[in-house]
C-alpha positions as CSV (number, residue, x, y, z in Angstrom):
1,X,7.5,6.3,26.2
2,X,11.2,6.3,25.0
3,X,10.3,6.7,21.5
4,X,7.9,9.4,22.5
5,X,10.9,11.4,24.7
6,X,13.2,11.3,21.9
7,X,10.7,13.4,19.9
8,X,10.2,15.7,22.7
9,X,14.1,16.2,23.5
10,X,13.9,16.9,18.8
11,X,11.3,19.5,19.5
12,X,13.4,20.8,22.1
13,X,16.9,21.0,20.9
14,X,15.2,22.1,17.5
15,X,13.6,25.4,19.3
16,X,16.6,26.0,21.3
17,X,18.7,26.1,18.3
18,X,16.6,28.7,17.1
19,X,16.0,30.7,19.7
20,X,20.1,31.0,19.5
21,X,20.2,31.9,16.3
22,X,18.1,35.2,16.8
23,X,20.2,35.9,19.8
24,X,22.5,38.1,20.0
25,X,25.6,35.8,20.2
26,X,25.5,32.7,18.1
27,X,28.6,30.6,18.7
28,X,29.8,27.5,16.9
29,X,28.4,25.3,19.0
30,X,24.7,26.4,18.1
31,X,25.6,26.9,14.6
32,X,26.6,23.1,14.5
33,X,23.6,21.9,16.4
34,X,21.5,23.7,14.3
35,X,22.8,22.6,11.0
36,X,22.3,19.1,13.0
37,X,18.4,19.8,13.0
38,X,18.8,21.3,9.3
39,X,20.2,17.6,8.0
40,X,17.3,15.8,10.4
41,X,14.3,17.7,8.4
42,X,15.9,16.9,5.2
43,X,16.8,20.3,4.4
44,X,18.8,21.5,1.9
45,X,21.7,24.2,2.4
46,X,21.2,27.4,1.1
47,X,17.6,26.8,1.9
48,X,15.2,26.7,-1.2
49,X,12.2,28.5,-1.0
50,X,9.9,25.5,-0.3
51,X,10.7,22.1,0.8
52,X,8.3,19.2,1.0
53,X,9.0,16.8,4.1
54,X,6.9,14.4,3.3
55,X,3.7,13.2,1.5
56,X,0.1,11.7,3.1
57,X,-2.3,9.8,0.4
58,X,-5.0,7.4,0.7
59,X,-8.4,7.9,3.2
60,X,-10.9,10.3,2.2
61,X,-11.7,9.7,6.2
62,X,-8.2,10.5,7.6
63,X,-7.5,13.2,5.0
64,X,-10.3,15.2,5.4
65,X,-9.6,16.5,8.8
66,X,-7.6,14.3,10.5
67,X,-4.4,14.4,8.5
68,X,-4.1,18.2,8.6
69,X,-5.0,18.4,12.2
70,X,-1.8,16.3,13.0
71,X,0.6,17.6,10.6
72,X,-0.5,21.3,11.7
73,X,0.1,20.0,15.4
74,X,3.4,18.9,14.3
75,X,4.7,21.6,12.1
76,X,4.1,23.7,14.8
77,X,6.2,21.7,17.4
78,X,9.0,21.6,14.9
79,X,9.0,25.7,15.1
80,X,7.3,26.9,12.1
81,X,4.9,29.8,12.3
82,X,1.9,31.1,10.2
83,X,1.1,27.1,9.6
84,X,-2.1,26.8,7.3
85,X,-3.5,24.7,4.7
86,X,-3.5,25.4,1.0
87,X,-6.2,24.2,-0.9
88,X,-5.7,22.5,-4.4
89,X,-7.9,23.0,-7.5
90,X,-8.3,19.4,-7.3
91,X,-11.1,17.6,-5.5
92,X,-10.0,16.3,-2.0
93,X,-6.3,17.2,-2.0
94,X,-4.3,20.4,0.2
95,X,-1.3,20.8,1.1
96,X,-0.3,21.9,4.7
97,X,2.9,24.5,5.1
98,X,4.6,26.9,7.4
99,X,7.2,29.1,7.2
100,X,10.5,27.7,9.0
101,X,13.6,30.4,10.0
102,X,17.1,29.1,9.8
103,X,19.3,32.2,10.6
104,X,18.9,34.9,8.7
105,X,17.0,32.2,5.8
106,X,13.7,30.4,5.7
107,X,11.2,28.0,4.0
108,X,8.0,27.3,3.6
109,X,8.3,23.2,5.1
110,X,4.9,21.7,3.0
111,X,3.5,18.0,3.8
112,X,1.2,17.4,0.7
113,X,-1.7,15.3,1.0
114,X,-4.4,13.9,-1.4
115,X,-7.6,11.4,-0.1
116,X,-8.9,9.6,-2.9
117,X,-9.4,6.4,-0.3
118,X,-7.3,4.1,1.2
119,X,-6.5,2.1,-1.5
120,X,-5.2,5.1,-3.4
121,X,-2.6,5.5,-0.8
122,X,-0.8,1.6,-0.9
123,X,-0.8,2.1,-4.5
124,X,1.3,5.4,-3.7
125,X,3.2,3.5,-1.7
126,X,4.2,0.9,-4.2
127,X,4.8,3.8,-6.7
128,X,6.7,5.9,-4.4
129,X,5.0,8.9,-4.7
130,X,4.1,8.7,-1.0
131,X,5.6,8.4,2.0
132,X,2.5,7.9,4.0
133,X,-1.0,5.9,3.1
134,X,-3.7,6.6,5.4
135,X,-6.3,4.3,5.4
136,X,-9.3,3.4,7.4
137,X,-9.0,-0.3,7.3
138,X,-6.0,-3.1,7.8
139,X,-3.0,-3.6,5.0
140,X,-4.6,-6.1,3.1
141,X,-2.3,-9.4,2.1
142,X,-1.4,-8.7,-1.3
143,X,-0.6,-5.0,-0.7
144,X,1.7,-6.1,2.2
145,X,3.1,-8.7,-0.4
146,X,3.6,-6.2,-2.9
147,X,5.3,-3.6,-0.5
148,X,7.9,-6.1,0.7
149,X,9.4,-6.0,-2.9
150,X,10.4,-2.5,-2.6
151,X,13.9,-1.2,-2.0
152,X,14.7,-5.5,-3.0
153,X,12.6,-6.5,-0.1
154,X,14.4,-4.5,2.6
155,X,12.5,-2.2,3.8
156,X,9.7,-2.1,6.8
157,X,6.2,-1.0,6.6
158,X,5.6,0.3,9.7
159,X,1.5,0.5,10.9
160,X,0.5,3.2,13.4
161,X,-2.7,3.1,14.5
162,X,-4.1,6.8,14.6
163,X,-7.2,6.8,16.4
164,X,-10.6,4.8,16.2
165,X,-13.5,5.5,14.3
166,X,-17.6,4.0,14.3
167,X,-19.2,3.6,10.9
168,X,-22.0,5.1,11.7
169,X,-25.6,3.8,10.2
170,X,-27.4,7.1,9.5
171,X,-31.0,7.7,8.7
172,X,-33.6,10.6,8.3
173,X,-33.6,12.3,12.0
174,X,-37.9,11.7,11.7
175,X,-37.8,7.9,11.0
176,X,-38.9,5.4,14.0
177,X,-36.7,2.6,13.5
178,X,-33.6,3.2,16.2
179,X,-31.8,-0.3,15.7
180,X,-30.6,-2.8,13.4
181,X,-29.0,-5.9,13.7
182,X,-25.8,-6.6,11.2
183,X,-28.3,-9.3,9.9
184,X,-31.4,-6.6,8.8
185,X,-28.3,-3.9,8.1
186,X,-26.9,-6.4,5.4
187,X,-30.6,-7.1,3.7
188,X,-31.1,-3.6,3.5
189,X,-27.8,-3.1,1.5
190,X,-28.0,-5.7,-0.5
191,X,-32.1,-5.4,-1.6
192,X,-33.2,-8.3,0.2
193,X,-35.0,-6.0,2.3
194,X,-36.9,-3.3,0.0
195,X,-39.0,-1.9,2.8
196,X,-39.4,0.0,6.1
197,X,-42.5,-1.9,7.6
198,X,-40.2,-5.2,7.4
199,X,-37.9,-3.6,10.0
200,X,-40.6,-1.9,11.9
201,X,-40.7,1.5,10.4
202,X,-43.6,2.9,7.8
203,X,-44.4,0.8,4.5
204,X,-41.9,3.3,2.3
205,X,-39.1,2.0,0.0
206,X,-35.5,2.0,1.0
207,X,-33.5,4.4,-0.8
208,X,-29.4,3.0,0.1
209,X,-26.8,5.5,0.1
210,X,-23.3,4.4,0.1
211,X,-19.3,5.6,-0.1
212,X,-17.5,4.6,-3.7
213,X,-15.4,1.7,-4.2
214,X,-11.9,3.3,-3.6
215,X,-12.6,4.6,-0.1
216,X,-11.7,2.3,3.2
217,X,-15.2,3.5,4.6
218,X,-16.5,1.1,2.0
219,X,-14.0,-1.9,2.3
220,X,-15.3,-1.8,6.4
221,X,-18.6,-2.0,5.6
222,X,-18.1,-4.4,3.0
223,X,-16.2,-6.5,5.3
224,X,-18.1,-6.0,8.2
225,X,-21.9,-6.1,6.9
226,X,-22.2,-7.0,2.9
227,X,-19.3,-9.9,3.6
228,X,-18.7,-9.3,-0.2
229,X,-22.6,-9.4,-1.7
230,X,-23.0,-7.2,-4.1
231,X,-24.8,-3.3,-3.3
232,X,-28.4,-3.1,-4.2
233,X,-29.1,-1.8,-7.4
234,X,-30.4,1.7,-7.5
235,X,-27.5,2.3,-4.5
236,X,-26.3,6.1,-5.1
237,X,-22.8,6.2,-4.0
238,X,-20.5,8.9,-3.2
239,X,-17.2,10.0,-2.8
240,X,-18.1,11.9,0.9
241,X,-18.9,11.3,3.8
242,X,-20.6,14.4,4.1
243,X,-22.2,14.3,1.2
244,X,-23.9,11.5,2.1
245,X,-25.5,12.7,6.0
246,X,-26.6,16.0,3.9
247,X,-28.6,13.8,1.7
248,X,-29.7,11.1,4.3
249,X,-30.8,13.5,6.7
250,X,-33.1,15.5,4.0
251,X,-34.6,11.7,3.0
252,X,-37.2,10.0,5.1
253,X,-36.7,7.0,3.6
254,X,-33.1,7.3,3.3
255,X,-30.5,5.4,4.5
256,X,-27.1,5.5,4.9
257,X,-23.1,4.6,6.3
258,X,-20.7,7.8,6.9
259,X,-17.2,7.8,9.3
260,X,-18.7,8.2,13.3
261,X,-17.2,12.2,12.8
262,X,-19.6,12.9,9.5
263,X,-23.3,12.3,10.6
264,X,-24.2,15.6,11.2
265,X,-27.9,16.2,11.5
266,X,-28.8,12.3,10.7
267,X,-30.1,9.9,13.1
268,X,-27.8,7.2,14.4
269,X,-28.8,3.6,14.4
270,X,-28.4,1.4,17.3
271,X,-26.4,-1.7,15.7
272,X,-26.0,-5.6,17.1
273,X,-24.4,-8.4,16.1
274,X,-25.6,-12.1,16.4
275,X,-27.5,-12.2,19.6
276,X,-25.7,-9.8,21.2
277,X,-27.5,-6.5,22.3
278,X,-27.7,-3.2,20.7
279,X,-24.8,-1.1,21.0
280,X,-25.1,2.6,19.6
281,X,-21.6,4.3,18.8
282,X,-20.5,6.2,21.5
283,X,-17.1,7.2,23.1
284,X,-16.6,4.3,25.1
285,X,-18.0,2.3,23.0
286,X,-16.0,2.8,20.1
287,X,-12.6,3.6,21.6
288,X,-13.0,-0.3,23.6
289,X,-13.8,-1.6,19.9
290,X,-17.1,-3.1,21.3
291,X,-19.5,-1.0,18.9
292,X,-19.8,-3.7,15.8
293,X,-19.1,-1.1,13.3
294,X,-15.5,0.6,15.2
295,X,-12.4,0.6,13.4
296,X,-9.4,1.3,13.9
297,X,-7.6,4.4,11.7
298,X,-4.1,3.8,10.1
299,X,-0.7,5.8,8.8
300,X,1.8,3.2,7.2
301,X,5.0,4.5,6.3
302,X,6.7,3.1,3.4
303,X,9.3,0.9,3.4
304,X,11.5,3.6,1.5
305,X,10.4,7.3,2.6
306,X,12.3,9.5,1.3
307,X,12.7,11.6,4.6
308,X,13.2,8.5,7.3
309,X,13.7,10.8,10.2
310,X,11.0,13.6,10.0
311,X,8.6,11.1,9.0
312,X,9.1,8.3,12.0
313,X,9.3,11.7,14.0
314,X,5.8,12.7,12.6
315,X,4.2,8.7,13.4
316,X,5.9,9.0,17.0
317,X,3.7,12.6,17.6
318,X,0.7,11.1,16.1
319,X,0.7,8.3,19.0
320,X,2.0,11.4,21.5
321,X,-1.1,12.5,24.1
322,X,-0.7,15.5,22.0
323,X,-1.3,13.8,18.8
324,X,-4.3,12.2,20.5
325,X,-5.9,15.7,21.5
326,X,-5.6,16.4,18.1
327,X,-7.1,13.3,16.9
328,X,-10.2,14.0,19.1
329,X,-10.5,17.4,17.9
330,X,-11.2,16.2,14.7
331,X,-14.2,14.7,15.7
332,X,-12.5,11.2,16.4
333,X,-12.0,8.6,19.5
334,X,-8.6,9.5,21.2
335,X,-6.5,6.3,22.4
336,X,-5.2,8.9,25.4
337,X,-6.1,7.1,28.2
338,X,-9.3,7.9,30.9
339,X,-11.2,6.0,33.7
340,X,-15.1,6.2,33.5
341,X,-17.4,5.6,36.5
342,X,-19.7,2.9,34.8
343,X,-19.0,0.2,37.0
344,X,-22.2,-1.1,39.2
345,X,-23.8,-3.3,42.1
346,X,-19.9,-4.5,43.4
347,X,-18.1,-2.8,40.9
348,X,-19.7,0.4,41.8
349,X,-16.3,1.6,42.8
350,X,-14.3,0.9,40.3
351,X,-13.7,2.7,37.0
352,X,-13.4,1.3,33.5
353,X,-10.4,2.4,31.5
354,X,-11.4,3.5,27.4
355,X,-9.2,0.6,26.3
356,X,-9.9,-3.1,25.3
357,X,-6.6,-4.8,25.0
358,X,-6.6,-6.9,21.9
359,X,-4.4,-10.0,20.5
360,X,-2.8,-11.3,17.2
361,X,-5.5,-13.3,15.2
362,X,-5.0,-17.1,16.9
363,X,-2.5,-15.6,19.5
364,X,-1.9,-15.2,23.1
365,X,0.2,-12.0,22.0
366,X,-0.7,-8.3,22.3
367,X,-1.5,-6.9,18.9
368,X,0.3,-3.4,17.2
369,X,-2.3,-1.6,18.9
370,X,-2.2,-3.1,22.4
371,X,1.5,-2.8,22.7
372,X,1.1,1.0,22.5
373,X,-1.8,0.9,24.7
374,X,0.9,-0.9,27.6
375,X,2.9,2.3,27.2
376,X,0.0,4.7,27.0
377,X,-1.6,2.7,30.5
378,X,2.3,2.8,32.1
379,X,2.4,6.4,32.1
380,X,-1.2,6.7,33.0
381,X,-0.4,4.6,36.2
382,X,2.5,6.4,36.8
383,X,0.0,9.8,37.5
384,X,-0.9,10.3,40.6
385,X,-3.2,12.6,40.3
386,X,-6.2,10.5,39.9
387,X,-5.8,8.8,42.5
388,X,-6.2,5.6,40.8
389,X,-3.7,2.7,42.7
390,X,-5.3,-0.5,42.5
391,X,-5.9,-2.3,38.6
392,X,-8.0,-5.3,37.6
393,X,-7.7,-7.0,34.4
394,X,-10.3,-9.0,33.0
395,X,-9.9,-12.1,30.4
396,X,-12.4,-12.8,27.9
397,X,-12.8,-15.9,25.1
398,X,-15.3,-16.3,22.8
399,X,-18.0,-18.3,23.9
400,X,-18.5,-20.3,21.0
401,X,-19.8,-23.8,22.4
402,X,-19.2,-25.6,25.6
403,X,-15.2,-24.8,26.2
404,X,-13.8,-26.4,29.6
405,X,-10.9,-24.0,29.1
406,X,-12.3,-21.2,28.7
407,X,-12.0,-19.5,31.9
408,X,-8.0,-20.6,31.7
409,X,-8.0,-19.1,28.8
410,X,-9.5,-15.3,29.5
411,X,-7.3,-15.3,32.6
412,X,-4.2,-16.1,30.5
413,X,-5.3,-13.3,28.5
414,X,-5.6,-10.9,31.7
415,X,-2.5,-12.6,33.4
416,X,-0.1,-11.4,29.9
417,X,-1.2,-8.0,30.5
418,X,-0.6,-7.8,33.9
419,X,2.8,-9.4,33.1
420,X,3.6,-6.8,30.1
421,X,3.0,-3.8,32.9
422,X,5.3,-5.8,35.8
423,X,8.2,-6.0,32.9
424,X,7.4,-2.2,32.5
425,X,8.2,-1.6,36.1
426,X,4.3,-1.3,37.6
427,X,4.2,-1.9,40.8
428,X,0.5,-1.2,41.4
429,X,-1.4,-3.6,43.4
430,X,-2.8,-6.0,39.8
431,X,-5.2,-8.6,39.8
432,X,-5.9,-10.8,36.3
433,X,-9.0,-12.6,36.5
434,X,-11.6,-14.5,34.1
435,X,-14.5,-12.3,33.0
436,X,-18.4,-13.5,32.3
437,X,-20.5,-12.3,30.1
438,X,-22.0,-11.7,27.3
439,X,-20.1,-11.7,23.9
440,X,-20.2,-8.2,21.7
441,X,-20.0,-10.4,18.7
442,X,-21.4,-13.1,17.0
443,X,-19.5,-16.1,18.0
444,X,-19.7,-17.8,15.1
445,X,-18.8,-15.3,12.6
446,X,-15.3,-13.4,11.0
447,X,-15.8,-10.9,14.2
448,X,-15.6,-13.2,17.1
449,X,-11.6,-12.0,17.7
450,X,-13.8,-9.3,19.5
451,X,-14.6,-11.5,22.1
452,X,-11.1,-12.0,23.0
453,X,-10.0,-9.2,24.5
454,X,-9.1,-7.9,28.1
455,X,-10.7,-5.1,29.7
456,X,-8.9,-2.6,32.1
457,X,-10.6,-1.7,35.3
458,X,-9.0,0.9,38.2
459,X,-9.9,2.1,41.6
């Protein structure tokens, strides 16, 4: 919330300095606060006639819509006016600008992107021709290695999370199958399973569509279903998202895997993992993470941008409420916190929050994500407009055998949450208990961190 105010009381002074230049006394005072905001954005005095703040490359997923929704957002915070997006002769790269008065001078402030997928924007990173990588899946090790070299190992690479996002299993709008578990989905990718009938559909062949090698869609999918098996030959592959739902949802026997806000007219599959029901992406679903196939979206700033300020200024607005609006504008899961009545039977009163608060893999410790989500649910307590005064938090472990210590365990979980909020100042009546249940992930497998999480219920 801190970090979030210090961006608003930028915007502010920012404007105000502005609005005192076209007046019709300009004193010293503004001229010096002014030139203040001038040094923040990284300008240079005189003005030049275009001045990049910063540069976005990696996710075909984030940079398609997402990315210019948010730097738009902010431009226009900063001031700017006619803000638009400039399209580049290349494939999948545009450049966002607006024209930014100083005085009696302007700019045009530009934020250049390019989405060639998620790997695309570490190695930008690494090469310094980026300040930002979007990407639709975690830092992996050796990139997060490689990184911590630059600027002779000083710098900080600093991981927002931007929003969430489902992959999506898409198939022809006509075809009878509705679910799949992660078991069937991974046969069917791999050519282990050639046919329809052996899923419960019609005796056609399989035709497997499927995103290229350099895009994060496909490093999810690869790490959540094909577990590193090689695609089945005869897989057509493409660059786009939407390129694949246009061809999926004109195939009957297609079949397919596109970002949650790219299946246009396709059918969306119903997914499970292990034993664990069917869960079909949905709001809820994928903003708690308890769809199989969610994810979580990323910006990481380099550990040397060349433009510290405007660009930690730019990652604080993406976690802002306002960022979030934008974010689900796009067609993706906001993080900005709401109650929905699902509860039932005794819980018929109470209202579940669209958070699942996570930990650090083999940790009692809230993740990058959940500490966020502490401040997001602080100021969301603070409201008093929904009416919302009492909170209960409930624990989860995996259930993977006979565990004594479960129980202790998941309550721990709920009781470090609850604690998090009292250090925040909370004073709403809390309550951690153990939850039971049913796990949302195979127990047994890479997923089963799922499991341990701690849901967020208010009445």
């Amino acid at each position: 919330m801190k970090r979030l105010l210090r961006v608003c009381q930028f915007c502010v002074f920012l404007i105000t300095g502005l609005l005192a230049v076209f007046g019709s006394s300009v004193n010293a005072e503004v001229d010096a606060e002014n030139k203040l905001h001038t040094v923040e954005l990284g300008l240079p005095s005189p003005l030049k006639k275009e001045h990049v703040l910063f540069r976005i490359h990696g996710s075909n997923t984030v940079g398609a819509t997402l990315s210019p929704a948010l730097v738009e957002g902010f431009l226009m915070g900063l001031g700017a006016t006619d803000v638009r997006s400039v399209k580049s002769s290349k494939k999948n790269e545009q450049a966002i600008v607006g024209k930014y008065q100083v005085g009696n001078q302007s700019t045009l402030l530009k934020v250049k992107m390019e989405a060639h997928g998620s790997s695309t924007g570490f190695k930008a990173l690494m090469s310094s021709s980026a300040d930002i990588a979007a990407s639709s899946r975690l830092v992996k090790a050796k990139e997060r290695t490689l990184m911590s070299n630059i600027d002779g190992g000083r710098g900080d690479l600093r991981e927002v999370v931007i929003g969430i996002d489902g992959l999506a299993i898409i198939v022809h709008p006509h075809n009878p199958v509705g679910e799949l578990s992660l078991s069937q989905l991974r046969k069917i990718f791999t050519g282990k399973i050639t046919h329809w009938s052996d899923v419960g559909g019609v005796a056609n062949k399989i035709k497997v569509y499927a995103r290229d090698s350099k895009s994060g869609t496909f490093d999810t999918f690869n790490s959540l279903v094909l577990r590193k098996s090689k695609l089945a030959s005869g897989t057509k592959r493409f660059e786009s998202n939407d390129r694949i739902a246009e061809l999926v949802s004109t195939d009957i026997n297609g079949i397919g895997f596109v970002a949650l806000a790219a299946t246009n007219d396709a059918k969306i599959m119903g997914i499970s993992d292990g034993k664990s029901a069917s869960i079909e992406p949905s709001e809820l679903s994928v903003a708690t993470e308890d769809y199989p196939l969610s994810r979580r979206l990323y910006f990481y700033r380099s550990p040397k941008p060349k433009h510290t300020a405007v660009v930690d200024a730019f990652l604080e607005y993406v976690e802002s409420n306002e960022g979030q609006d934008h974010v689900k504008h796009a067609g993706f899961i906001s993080q900005k916190l709401y109650g929905l009545p699902v509860g039932t039977g005794m819980n018929e009163a109470w209202w579940r929050l669209n958070l699942n608060v996570r930990f650090r893999k083999g940790s009692s410790n809230l993740d990058n994500k959940a500490e966020v989500d502490v401040r997001r649910l602080v100021e969301f307590l603070e409201r008093t407009d929904h009416g919302f005064d009492t909170v209960r938090f409930i624990g989860y472990s995996n259930p993977l055998g006979v565990n004594k210590n479960s129980s202790a365990l998941s309550r721990i979980r709920a009781q470090n949450v609850r604690w998090a909020l009292r250090s925040e100042g909370v004073r709403n009546s809390m309550k951690a208990i153990a939850g039971e249940g049913d796990a949302i992930a195979d127990p047994g497998s890479v997923r089963s961190e799922k499991n341990r999480r701690v849901e967020v219920w208010v009445q």
